[in-house]
C-alpha positions in Angstrom: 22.2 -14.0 3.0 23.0 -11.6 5.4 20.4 -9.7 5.2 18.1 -12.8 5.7 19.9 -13.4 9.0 19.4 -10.1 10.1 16.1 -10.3 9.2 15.1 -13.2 11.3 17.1 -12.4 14.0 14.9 -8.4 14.2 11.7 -10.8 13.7 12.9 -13.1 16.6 13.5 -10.3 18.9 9.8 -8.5 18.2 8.2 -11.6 20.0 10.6 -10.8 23.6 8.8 -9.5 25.7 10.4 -7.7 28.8 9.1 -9.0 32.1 9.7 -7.6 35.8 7.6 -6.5 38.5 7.0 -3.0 39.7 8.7 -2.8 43.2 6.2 -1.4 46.1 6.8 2.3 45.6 6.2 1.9 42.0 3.2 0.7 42.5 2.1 3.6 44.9 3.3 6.4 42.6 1.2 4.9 39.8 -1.9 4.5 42.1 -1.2 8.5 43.3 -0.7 9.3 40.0 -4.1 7.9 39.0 -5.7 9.7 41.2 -4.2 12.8 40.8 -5.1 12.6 36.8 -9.0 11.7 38.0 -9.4 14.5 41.0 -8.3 17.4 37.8 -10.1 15.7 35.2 -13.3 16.1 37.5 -12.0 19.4 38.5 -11.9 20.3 34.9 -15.6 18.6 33.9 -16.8 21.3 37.3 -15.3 24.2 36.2 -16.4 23.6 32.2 -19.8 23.3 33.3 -20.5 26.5 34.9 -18.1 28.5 31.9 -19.7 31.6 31.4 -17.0 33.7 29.3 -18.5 32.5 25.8 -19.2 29.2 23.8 -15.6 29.9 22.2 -13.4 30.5 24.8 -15.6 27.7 26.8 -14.5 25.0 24.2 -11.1 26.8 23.9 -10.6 25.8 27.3 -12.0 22.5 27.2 -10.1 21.5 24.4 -7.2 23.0 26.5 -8.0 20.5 29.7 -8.4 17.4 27.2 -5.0 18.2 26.0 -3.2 18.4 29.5 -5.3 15.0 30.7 -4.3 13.4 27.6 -0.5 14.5 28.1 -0.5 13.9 32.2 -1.8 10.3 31.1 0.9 9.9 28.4 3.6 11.0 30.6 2.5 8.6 34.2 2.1 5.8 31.3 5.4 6.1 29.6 6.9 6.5 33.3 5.1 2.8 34.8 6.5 1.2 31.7 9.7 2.5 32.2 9.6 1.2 36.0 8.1 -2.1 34.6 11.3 -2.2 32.2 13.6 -1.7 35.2 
């Protein structure tokens, strides 16, 4: 029985969602923070077109730059959310 309560009350709780509005300066750092991740990913697309150490280390790199744009965007993401939440 208690189980079933705590059940339903986990299930009721899912469907909240948490609402609240970035304040001004959120909202700038997230724009800045956008456009910091798109000025080194096209820094990034330059510099792997013109690689001339190799076709391995080339993609070694690449691979390298998709894994710190994919991290930078993890890391401003999880930080807007967390300003949302606030």
């Amino acid at each position: 029985m208690i189980g079933k309560i705590v059940l339903s009350a986990v299930v009721s709780l899912m469907g909240v969602q948490v609402v609240a509005e970035q304040t001004t300066g959120e909202k700038a750092s997230a724009t800045a923070n956008d456009a910091k991740r798109s000025v080194k990913k096209k820094i990034h697309r330059a510099e792997e077109s013109v690689c001339a150490k190799g076709d391995t280390q080339c993609l070694a790199d690449k691979a390298k730059h998709r894994t710190q744009e994919g991290s930078d965007y993890t890391k401003d993401k999880v930080k807007e959310l967390k300003d949302k939440a606030d």
